[in-house]
C-alpha positions as CSV (number, residue, x, y, z in Angstrom):
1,X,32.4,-36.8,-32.9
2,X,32.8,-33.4,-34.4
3,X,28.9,-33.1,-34.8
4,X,28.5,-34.3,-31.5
5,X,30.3,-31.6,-29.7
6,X,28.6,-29.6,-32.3
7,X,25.4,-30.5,-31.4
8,X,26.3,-30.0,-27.6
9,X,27.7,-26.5,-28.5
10,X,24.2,-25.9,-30.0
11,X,21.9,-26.4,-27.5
12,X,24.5,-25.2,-24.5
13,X,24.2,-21.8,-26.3
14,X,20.4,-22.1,-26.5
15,X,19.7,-22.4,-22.8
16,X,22.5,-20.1,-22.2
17,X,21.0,-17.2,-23.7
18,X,18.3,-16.2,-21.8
19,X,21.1,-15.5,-19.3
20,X,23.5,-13.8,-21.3
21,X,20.2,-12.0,-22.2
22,X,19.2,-11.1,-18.9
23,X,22.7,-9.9,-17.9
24,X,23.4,-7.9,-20.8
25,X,20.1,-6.2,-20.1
26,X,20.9,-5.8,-16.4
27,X,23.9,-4.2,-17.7
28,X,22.3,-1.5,-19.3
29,X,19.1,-1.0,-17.4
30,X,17.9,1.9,-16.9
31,X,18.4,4.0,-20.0
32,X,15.3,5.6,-20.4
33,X,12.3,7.1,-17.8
34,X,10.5,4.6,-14.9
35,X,7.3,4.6,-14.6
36,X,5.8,4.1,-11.2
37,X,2.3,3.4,-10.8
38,X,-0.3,4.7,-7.9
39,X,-3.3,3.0,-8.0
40,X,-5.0,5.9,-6.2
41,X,-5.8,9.8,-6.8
42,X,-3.3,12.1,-5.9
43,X,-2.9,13.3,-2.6
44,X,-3.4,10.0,-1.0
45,X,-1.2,8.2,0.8
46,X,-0.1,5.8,-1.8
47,X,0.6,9.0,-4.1
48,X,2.5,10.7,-1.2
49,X,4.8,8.2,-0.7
50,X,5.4,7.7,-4.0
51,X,6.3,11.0,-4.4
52,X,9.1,11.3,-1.5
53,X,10.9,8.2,-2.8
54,X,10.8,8.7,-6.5
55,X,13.1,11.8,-6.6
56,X,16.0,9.8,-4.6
57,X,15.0,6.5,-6.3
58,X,15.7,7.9,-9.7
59,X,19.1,9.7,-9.0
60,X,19.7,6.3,-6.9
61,X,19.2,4.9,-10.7
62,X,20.5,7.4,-12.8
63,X,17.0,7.9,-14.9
64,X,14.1,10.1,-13.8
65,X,11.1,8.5,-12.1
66,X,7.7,9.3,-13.9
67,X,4.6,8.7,-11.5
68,X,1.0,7.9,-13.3
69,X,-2.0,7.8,-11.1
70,X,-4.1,5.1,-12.0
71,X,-7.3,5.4,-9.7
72,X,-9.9,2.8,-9.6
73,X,-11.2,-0.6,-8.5
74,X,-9.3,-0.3,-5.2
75,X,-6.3,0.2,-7.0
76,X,-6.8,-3.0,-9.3
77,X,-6.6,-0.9,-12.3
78,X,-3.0,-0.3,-11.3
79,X,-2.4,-3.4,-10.6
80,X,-3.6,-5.3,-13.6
81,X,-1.6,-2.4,-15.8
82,X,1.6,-3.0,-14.4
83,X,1.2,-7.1,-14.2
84,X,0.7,-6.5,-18.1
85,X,3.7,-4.5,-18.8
86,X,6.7,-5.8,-20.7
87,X,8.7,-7.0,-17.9
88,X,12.0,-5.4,-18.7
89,X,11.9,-2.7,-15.1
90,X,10.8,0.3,-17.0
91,X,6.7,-0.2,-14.7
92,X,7.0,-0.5,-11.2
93,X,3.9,-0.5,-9.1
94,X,3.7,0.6,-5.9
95,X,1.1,-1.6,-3.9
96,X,-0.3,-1.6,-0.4
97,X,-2.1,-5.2,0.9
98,X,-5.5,-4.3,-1.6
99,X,-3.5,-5.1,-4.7
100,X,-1.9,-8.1,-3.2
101,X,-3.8,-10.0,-1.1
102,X,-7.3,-8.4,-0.8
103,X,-8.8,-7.8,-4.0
104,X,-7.9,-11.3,-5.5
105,X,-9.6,-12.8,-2.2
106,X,-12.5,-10.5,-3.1
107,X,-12.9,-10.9,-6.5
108,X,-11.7,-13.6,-8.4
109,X,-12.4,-12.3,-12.0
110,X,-9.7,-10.2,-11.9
111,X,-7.9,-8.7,-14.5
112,X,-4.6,-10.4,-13.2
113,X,-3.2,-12.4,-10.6
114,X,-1.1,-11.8,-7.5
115,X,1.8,-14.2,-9.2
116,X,1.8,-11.6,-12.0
117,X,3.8,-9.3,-9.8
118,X,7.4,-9.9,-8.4
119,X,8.2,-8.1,-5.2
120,X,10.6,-5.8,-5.1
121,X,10.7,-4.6,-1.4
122,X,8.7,-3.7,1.1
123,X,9.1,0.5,1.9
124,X,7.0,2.0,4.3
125,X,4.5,0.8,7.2
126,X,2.4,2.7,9.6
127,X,-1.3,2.6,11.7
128,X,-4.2,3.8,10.7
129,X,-5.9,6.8,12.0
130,X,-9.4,6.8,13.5
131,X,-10.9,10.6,12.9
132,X,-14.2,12.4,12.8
133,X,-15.8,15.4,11.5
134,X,-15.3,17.8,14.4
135,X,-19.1,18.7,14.2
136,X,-20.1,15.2,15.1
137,X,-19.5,15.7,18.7
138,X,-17.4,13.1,19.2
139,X,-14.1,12.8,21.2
140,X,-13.2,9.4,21.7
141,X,-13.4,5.9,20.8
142,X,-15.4,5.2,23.5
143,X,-17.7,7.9,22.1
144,X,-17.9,6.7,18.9
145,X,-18.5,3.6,19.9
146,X,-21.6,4.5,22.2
147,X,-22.8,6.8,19.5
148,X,-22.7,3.6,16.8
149,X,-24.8,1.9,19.3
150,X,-26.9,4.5,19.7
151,X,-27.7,5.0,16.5
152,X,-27.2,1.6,14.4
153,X,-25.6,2.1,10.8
154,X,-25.9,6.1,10.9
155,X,-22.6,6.5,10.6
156,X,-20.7,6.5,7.2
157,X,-16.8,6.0,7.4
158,X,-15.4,7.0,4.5
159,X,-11.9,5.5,3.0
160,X,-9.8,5.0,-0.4
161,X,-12.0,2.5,-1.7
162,X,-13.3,-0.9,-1.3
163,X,-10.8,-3.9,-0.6
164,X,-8.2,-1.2,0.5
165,X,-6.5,-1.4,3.6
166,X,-8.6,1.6,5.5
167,X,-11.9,-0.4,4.8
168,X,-11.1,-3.6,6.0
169,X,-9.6,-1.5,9.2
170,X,-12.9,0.3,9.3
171,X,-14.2,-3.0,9.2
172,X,-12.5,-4.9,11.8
173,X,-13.2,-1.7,14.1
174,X,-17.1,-2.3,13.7
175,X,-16.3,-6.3,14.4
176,X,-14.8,-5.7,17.6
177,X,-16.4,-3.0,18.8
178,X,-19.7,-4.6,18.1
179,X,-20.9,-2.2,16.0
180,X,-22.8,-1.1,12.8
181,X,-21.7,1.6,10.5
182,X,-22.0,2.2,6.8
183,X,-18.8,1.8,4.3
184,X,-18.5,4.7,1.7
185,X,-15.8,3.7,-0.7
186,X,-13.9,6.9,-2.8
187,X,-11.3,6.7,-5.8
188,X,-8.9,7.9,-3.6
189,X,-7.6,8.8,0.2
190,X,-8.0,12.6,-0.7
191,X,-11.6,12.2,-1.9
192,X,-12.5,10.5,1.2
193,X,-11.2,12.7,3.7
194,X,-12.6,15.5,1.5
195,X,-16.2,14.1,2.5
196,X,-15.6,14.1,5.9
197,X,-14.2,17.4,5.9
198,X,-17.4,18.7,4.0
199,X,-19.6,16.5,6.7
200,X,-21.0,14.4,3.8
201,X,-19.6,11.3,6.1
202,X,-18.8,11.0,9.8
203,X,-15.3,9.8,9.8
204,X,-12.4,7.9,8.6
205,X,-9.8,5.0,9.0
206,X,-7.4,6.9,7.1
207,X,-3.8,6.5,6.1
208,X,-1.7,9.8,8.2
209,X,-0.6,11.0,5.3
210,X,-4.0,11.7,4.0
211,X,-5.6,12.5,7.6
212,X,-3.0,14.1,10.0
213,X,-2.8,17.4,8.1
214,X,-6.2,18.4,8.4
215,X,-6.3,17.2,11.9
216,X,-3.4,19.9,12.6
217,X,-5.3,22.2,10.5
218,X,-8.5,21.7,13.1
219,X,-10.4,20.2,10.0
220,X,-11.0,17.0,11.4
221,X,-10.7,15.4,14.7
222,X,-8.5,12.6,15.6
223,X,-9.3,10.0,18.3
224,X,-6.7,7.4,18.5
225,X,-4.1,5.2,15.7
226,X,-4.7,1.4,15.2
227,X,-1.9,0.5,17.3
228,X,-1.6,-1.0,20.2
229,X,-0.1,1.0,21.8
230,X,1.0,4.8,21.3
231,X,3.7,5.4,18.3
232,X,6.4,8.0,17.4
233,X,4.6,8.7,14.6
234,X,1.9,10.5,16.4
235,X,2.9,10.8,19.7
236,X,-0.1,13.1,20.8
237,X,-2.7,10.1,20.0
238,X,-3.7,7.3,22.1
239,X,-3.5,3.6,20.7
240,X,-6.0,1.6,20.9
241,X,-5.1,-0.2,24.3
242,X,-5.4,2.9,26.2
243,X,-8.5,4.5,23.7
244,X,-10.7,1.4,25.3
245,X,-10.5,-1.2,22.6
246,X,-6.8,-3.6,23.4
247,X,-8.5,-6.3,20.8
248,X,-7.7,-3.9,18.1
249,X,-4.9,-3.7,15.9
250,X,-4.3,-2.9,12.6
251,X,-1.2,-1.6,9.7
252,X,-0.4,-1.4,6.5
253,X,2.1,-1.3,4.2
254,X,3.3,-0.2,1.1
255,X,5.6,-1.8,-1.3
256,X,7.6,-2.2,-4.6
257,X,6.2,-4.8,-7.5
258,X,7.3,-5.4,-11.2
259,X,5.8,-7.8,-13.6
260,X,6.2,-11.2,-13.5
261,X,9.2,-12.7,-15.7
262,X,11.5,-9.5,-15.0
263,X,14.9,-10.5,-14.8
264,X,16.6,-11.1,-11.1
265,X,19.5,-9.2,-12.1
266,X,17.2,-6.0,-12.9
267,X,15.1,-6.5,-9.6
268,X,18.2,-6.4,-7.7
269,X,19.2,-2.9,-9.3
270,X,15.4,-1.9,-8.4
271,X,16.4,-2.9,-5.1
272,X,19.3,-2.0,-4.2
273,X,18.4,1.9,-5.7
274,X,15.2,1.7,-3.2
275,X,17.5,0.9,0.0
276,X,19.5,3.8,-0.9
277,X,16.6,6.4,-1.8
278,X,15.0,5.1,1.5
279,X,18.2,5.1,3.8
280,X,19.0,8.7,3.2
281,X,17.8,11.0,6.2
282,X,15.7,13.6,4.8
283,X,13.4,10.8,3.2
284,X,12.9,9.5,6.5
285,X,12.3,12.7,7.6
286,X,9.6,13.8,5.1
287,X,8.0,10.2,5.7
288,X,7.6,10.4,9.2
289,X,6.6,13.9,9.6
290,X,3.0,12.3,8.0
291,X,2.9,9.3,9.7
292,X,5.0,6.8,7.7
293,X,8.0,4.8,8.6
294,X,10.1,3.3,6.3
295,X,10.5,-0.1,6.5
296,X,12.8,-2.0,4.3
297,X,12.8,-5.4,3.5
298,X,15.9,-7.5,3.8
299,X,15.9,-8.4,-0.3
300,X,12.9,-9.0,-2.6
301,X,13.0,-13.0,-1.2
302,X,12.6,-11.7,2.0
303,X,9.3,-9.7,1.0
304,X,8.4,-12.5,-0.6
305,X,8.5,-14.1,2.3
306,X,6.6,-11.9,3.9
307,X,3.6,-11.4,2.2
308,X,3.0,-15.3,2.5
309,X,2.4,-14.7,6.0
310,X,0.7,-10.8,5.6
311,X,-1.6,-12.5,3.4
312,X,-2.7,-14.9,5.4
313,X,-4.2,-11.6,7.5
314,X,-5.7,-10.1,5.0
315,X,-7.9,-12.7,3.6
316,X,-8.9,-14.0,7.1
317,X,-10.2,-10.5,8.3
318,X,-12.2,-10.5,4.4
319,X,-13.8,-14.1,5.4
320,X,-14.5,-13.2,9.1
321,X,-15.5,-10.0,9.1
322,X,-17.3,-10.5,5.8
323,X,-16.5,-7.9,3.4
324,X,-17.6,-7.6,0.0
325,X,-17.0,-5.6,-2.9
326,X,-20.1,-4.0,-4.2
């Protein structure tokens, strides 16, 4: 009987500990530096964002946030280094749909899988904006439609890279509308507004934090945002129902990931700090003034649940409006 119990008190303590573990690690998480990886050059959207949040996030967690910009295969690069990290909370990724849903419906060889990250939550959301080189001429939708038609595949859009979220609303545009124009993929939502600025492309579906302050500068020209209809974000620009094109609708998002086998109790911390950093006024503020709202999810389940439906967009608009990654 004694070695009985004995046996029992064995293995209770055995499949026990990995809970004991992952509280006592809770318990003292974070004691060192975060790091939160961008999967694009700085200046981009991605790296703006993470830059508002990861001052408030850290004092909401009592460590510093470090941010390392990891530029490359439409932010895959980022992706697969996180989703390889020990999962103990001290890598965070912060994703948009490319990592999630777009690049493992493009390319299956990839370095990692989406069920390598966990989500965390869900932070900001906002339209696209549709903008030209000045010198082009053009001032509308309309217009850029007619001069697409015009002139079939003369005009190069430029965006953050192939897969990412500004390419596949570039492409959905030229499905719609009817049109032909050419992708030119950068390293980064900088870079590509950079080319369009110099006049080495025509325009951009960029993200507004990458495009509205050269369009207040007078550097580039904006015609409309990819929502339906007009938006507090950028009250002074159409959506698409009243540029000409209702059919048209596009956002994205970005969000919160850590590797796969973290432990709940240390997500929830991650969480609850980001629903903090994110709540506080000035944040929203500084988020909106280039376009971005924050949007919160409801707790890491309910982006979970979430992305089973966002992805669902995502690879339907890669299928139908055939896109590939050269």
């Amino acid at each position: 009987m004694k070695i009985h119990q004995l046996s029992i008190c064995k293995w209770s303590t055995l499949f026990l500990l990995p809970l004991f573990c992952s509280v006592s690690q809770a318990q003292v998480y974070p004691n060192k530096p975060i790091r939160l990886i961008v999967g694009f050059a700085p200046g981009g959207a991605a790296d703006y964002v993470a830059r508002n949040i990861s001052v408030p996030l850290g004092t909401a967690l009592g460590q510093s946030i470090i941010i390392e910009n990891k530029p490359g295969a439409g932010s895959s690069i980022a992706a697969e280094t996180v989703a390889k990290s020990p999962p103990d909370g001290y890598t965070v990724l912060i994703a948009s749909p490319s990592s999630i849903s777009v690049n493992p419906a493009l390319n299956l060889k990839l370095g990692y899988r989406p069920s390598d990250l966990l989500p965390v939550s869900k932070v900001t959301s906002s339209p696209v904006v549709i903008a030209v080189n000045p010198n082009t001429g053009i001032s509308s939708v309309k217009e850029l439609i007619a001069k697409a038609k015009q002139d079939s595949g003369g005009l190069n859009y430029a965006t953050s890279g192939n897969g990412s979220a500004p390419h596949l609303a570039g492409a959905l545009f030229s499905q719609i509308a009817d049109i032909k124009m050419t992708h030119i993929p950068f390293r980064g939502g900088s870079l590509a507004i950079q080319s369009v600025v110099a006049g080495d492309t025509q325009l951009t579906f960029g993200t507004p934090p990458s495009v509205l302050p050269m369009v207040q500068s007078g550097r580039l020209r904006a015609l409309a945002i990819s929502s339906k209809e007009r938006s507090q974000l950028a009250p002074n620009l159409p959506g698409m129902k009243e540029a000409g094109l209702p059919d048209y609708e596009i956002e994205f998002w970005y969000g919160l990931f850590v590797p796969n086998g973290t432990p709940a109790p240390i997500i929830q911390k991650i969480f609850e700090a980001t629903q903090s950093a994110l709540r506080q006024p000035n944040v929203k503020v500084a988020l909106a003034r280039e376009g971005t709202d924050v949007s919160l999810s409801a707790s890491p389940a309910d982006f979970s649940k979430f992305l089973i439906e966002d992805e669902k967009f995502w690879v339907k608009l890669v299928k139908s409006a055939d896109v590939k990654v050269d």
